[in-house]
C-alpha positions in Angstrom: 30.2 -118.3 -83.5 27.4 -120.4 -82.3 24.0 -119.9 -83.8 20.9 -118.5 -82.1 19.0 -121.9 -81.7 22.1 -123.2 -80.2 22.3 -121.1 -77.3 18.2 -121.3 -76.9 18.8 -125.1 -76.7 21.5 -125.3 -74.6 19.2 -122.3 -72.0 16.3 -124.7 -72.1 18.4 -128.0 -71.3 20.0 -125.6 -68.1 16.4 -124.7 -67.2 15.8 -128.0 -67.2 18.3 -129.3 -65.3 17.8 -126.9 -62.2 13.9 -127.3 -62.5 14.8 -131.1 -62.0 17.6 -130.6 -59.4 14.8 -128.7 -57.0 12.3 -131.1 -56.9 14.8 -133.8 -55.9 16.0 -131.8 -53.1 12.7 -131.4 -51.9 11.2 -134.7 -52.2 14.4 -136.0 -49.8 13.0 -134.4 -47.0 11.5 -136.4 -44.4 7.5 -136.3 -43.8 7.8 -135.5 -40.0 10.1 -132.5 -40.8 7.8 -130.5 -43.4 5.3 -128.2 -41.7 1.6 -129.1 -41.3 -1.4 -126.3 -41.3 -3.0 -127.1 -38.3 -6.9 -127.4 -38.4 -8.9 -124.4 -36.8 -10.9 -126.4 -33.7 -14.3 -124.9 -34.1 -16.8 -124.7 -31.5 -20.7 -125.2 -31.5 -22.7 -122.8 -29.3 -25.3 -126.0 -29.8 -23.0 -128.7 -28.1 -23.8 -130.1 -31.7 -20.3 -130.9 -34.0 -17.1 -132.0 -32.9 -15.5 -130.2 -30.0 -18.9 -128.5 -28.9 -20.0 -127.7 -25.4 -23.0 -129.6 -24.2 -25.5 -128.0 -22.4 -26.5 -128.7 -18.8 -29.8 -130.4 -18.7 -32.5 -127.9 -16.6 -33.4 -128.9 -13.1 -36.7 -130.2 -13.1 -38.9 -128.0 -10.2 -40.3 -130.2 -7.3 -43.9 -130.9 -7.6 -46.1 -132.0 -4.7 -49.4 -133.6 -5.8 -51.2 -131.5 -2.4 -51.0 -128.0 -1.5 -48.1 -127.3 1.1 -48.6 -127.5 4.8 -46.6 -126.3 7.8 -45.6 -127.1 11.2 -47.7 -124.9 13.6 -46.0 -126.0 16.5 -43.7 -123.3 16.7 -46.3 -121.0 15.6 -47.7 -118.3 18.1 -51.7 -119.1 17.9 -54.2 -117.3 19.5 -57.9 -117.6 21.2 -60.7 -116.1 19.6 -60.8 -113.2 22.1 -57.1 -112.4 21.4 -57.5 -112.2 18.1 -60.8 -109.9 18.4 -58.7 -107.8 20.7 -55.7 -107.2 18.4 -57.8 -106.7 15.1 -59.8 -104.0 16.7 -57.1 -102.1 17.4 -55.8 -102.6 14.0 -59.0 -100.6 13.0 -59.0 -98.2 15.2 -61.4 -95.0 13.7 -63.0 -97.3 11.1 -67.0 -97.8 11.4 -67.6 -100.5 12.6 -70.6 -101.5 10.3 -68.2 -101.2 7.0 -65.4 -103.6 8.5 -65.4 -107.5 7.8 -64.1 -110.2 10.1 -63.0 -113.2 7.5 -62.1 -116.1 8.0 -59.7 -118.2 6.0 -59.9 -122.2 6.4 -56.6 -124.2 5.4 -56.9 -127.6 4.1 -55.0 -130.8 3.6 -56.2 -131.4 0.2 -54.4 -132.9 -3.2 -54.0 -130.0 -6.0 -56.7 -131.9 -8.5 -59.1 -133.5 -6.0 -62.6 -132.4 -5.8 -63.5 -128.9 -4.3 -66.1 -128.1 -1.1 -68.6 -125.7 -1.2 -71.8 -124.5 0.3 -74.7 -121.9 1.0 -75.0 -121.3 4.9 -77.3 -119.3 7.2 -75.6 -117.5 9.7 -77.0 -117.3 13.1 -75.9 -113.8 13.1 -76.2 -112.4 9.6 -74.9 -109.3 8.6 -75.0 -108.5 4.6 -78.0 -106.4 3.7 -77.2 -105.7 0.3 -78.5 -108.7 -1.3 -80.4 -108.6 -4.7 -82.1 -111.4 -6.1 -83.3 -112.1 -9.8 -85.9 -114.9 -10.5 -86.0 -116.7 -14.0 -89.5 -117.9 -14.6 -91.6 -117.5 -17.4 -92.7 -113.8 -18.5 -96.1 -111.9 -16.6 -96.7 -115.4 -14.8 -98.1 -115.8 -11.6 -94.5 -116.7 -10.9 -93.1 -113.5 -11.9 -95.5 -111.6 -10.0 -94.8 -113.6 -6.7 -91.6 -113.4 -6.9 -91.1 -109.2 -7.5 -93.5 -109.7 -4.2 -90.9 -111.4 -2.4 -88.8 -108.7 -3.5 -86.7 -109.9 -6.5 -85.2 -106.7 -8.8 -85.8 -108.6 -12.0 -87.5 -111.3 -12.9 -88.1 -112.9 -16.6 -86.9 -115.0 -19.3 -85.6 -113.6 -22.3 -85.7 -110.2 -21.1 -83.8 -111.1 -17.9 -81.5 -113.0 -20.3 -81.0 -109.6 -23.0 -80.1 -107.8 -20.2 -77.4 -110.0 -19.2 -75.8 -110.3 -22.5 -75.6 -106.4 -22.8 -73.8 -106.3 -19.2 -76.7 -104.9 -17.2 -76.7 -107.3 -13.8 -78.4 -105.3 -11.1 -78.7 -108.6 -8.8 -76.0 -110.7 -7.0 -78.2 -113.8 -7.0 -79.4 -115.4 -9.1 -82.4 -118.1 -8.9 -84.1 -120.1 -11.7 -87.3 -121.9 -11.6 -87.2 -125.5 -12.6 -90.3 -124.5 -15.7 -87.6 -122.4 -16.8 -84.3 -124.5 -16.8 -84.8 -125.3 -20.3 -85.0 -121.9 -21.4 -81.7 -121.0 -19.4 -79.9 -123.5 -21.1 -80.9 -122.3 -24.7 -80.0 -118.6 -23.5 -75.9 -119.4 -23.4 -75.0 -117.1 -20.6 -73.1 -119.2 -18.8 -70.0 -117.8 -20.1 -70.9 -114.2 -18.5 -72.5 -115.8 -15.3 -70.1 -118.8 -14.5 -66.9 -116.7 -13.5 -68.9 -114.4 -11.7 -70.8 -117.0 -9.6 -74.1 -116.1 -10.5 -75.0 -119.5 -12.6 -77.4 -121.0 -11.0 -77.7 -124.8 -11.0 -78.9 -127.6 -8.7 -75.5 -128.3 -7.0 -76.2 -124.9 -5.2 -80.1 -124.9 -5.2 -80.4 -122.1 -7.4 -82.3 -124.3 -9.7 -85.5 -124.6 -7.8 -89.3 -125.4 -7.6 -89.8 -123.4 -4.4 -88.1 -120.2 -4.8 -90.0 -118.4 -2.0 -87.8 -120.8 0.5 -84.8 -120.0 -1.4 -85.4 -116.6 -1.4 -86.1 -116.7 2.0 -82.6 -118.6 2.9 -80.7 -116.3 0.4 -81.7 -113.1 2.2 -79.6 -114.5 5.4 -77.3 -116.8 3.6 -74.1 -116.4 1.9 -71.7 -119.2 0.0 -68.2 -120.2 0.0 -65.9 -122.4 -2.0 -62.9 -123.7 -1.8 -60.1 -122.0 -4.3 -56.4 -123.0 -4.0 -57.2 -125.3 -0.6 -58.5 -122.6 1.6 -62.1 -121.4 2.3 -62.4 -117.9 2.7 -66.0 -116.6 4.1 -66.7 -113.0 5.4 -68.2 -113.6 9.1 -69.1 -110.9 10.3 -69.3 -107.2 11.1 -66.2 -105.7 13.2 -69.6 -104.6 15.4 -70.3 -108.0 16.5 -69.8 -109.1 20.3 -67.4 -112.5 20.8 -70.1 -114.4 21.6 -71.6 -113.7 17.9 -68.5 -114.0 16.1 -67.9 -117.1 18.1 -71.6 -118.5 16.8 -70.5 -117.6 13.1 -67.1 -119.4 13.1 -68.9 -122.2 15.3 -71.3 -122.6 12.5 -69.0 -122.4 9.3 -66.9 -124.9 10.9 -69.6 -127.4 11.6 -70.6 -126.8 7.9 -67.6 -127.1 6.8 -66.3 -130.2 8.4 -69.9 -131.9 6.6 -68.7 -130.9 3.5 -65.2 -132.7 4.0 -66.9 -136.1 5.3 -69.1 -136.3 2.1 -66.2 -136.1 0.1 -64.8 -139.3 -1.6 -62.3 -141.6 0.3 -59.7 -141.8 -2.4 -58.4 -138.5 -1.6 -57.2 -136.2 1.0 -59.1 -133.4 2.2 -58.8 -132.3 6.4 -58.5 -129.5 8.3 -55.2 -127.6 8.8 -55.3 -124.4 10.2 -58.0 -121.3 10.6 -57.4 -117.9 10.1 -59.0 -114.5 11.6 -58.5 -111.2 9.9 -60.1 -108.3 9.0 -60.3 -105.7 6.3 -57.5 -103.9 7.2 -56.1 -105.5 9.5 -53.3 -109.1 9.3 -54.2 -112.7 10.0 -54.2 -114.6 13.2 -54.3 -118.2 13.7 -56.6 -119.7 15.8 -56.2 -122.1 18.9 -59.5 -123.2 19.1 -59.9 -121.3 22.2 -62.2 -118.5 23.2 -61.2 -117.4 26.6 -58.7 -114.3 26.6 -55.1 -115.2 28.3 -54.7 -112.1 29.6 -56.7 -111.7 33.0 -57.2 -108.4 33.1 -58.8 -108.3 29.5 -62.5 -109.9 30.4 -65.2 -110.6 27.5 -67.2 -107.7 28.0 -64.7 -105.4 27.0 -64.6 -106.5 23.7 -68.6 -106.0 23.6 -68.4 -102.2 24.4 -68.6 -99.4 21.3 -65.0 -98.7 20.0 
């Protein structure tokens, strides 16, 4: 009978054997025939790493370096006349003291080039509620011809207190040239600027003779130019053609100064004007004054509505 370490030897050796037998069998198999794990593609939501989407660069916007014009051509444009006669029915029950007529001046102008504007006396004017403050130097014979003239405050630093704390009871604003100093010190241009109350030379608020700018304030109103257009209230819906016609006669003449004086290098022309009222929509102009219906005459646009 064979011992135990005999039959544990001759197990082990069998073990062995098989162990070896296997891996032979295995290593004959060809390369192409044993299974691969395929790679997981992965994507990128970036467009970044291998097998990533790119993104689609964004469409860059058009830009035009001046403000966009039309053809008018096609455009229905009427006289002044028409336009009165269409507006006024528009406002039909209002009073005819509290309703505007504006006009709104299109220009051919580039997007950065320099702005117009302007102080002009109507012949007709029609805002009465006009309040002017004078800076000049405290109880001097200044101040006291000036609150003759009518101002509702005039002063330095007192003038200038009231400011900062928000209390403006005036819509113009004139300073004295003894006084410019002093106006510069005070720092309110930050409260006055975006309201278009700081005075300075450009507009002739800054002034040796404020009893002429006074005078020319009391009948004058001003207009700038904001986005390419110049928009100017010209009168009451009261007003007769012939007055209105005066008004828009005069702005235009004004206006047309203002575009000659401006540099060469850049564009600046008229394009198109623009009646309206306070409630009412816009009509474009012709140029014309005339009405082009025949049995409309001018004096029936003169009579009480």
């Amino acid at each position: 009978m064979a011992s135990t370490n005999r039959c544990l030897a001759s197990l082990a050796r069998l073990s062995l054997s098989t162990s070896t037998t296997r891996s032979l069998v295995v290593s004959t198999i060809p390369k192409f025939l044993v299974p691969s794990v395929a790679t997981p593609l992965v994507r990128y939501a970036s467009g970044s790493g291998s097998g990533g989407m790119k993104k689609k660069a964004p469409k860059k916007k058009k830009t035009y370096k001046t403000f966009r014009s039309y053809d008018l051509s096609p455009m229905d444009q009427v006289s002044l006349c028409d336009a009165m006669r269409y507006l006024r029915a528009f406002e039909v029950g209002q009073s005819p003291s509290s309703v505007k007529y504006e006009v709104s001046i299109k220009l051919k102008t580039n997007k950065n080039g320099p702005v117009i504007r302007n102080r002009i006396r109507l012949p007709f004017p029609f805002k009465t509620d006009t309040r002017i403050a004078v800076i000049c130097p405290e109880d001097s014979p200044l101040a006291l011809e000036a609150q003759q003239l009518g101002a509702v405050a005039v002063g330095e630093e007192s003038l200038f207190e009231s400011i900062r704390q928000g209390n403006i009871p005036f819509n113009k604003l004139i300073c004295h040239t003894d006084s410019e100093a002093a106006l510069k010190k005070a720092n309110i241009g930050k409260m006055l600027g975006p309201k278009g109350l700081m005075p300075s030379a450009k507009t002739k608020t800054i002034t040796s003779d404020f009893k002429a700018t006074i005078h020319e304030l009391l009948g004058a109103d001003e207009y700038r130019e904001r986005n390419g257009v110049v928009r100017m209230a010209i009168g009451q819906l009261g007003f007769t053609p012939s007055m209105l016609s005066e008004n828009v006669k005069k702005l235009m003449e004004t206006v047309k100064t203002d575009i000659n004086e401006v540099d060469d290098n850049f564009v600046k022309a008229l394009d198109e004007v623009v009646l309206s009222t306070t409630h009412g929509p816009g009509f474009s102009l012709n140029g014309k004054f005339n009405p082009t219906d025949d049995k409309i005459k001018v004096e029936h646009l003169q009579s009480v509505m």
